[in-house]
C-alpha positions in Angstrom: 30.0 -3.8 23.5 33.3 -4.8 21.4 32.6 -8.4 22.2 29.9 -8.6 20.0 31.9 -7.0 16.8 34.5 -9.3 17.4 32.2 -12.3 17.3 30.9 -10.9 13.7 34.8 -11.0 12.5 35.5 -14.3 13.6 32.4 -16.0 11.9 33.4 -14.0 8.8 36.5 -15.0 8.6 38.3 -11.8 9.7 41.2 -12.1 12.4 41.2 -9.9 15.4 44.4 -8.0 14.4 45.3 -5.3 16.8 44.7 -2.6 14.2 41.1 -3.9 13.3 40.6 -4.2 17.3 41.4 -0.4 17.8 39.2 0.5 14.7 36.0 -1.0 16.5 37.9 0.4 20.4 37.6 4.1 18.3 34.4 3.5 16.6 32.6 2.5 19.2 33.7 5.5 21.5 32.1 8.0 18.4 28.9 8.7 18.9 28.7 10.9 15.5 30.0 9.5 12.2 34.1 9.4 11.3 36.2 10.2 7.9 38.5 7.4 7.5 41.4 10.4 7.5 40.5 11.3 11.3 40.5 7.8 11.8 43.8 7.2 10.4 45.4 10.1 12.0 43.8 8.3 15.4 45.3 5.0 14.7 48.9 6.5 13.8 48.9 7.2 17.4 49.3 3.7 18.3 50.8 2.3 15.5 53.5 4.5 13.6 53.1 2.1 10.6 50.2 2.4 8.9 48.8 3.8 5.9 45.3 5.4 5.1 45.0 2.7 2.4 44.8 0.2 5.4 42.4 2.1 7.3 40.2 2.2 4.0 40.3 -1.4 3.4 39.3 -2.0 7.3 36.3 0.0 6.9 35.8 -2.1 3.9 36.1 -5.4 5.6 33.5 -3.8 8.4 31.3 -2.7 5.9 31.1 -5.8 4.0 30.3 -7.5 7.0 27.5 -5.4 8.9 29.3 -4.1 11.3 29.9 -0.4 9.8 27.4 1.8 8.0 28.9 4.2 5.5 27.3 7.8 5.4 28.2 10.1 2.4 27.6 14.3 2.4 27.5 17.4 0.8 31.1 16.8 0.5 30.5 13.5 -1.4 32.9 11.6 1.0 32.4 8.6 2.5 32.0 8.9 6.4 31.7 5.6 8.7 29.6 4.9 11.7 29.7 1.9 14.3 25.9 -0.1 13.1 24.3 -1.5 16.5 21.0 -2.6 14.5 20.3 -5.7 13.4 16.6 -5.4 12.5 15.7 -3.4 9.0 16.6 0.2 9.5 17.8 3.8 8.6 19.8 6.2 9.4 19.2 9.6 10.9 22.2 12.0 10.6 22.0 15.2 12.4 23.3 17.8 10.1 24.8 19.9 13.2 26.5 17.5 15.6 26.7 14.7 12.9 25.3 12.2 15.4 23.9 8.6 13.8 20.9 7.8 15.2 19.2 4.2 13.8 15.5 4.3 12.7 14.3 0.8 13.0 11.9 1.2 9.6 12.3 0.3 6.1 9.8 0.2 3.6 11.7 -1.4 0.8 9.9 -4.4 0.4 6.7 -1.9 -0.7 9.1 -0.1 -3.0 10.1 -3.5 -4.7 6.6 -4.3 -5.5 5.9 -0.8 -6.8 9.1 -0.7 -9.1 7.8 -4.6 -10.5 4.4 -3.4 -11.2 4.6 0.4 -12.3 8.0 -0.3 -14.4 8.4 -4.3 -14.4 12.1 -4.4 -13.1 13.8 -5.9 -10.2 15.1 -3.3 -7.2 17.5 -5.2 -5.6 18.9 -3.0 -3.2 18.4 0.9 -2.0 20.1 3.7 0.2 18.2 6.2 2.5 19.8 8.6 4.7 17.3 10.7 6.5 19.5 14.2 7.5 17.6 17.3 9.9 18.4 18.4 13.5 18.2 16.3 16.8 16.5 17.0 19.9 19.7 17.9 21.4 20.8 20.4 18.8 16.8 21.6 18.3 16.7 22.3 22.0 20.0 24.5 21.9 
């Protein structure tokens, strides 16, 4: 499953350092979203060297690239979650186990045209996070 993140960094650019590689090895064992202060405090396992300003600018990279999906709550602080979808989607976040489940639908291209004709401006981008309970957590 890696493999295919570690395609996305070599066509942007990015070299598979063995930090970055134990971000994705980390990220990809989460099935529920991660602060970057868990993740640093996962990483200082392995390497005794390195600062929460490196694990922020990772996510970054990862973010800038597709490969992680940032998720923001009630606290107002930035989580991250490993992206598997390439096709148009959203996120469902379950408010109890905080697992990330992808909702292959987006009607944004609707919402440009509505905010060009009822308000003639350009939307050129958007943000939907779609929070409630999973089957899992319903069913418990």
């Amino acid at each position: 499953m890696i493999n295919k993140y570690i395609e996305t960094l070599q066509k942007h650019g990015l070299k598979r350092t063995p930090k970055r590689l134990e971000v994705l090895r980390i990220l990809s064992e989460e099935s529920a979203y991660i602060s970057p202060q868990k993740l640093h405090v996962l990483l200082k396992e392995k390497f005794l060297k390195i600062g929460l300003p490196t694990v922020y600018r990772i996510l970054q990279q990862f973010q800038n690239i597709g490969i992680v999906t940032s998720i923001q709550q009630d606290d107002n602080q930035l989580y991250y979650y490993l992206c598997d979808c390439v096709e148009k989607h959203h996120h469902f976040i379950c408010r109890k186990c905080h697992k990330v489940s992808c909702l292959t639908y987006c009607d944004f291209d609707n919402i440009k045209q509505l905010v060009a004709d009822q308000l003639d401006s350009l939307a050129e981008t958007h943000v939907l996070q779609i929070e409630g309970l999973c089957k899992e957590c319903l069913e418990s």
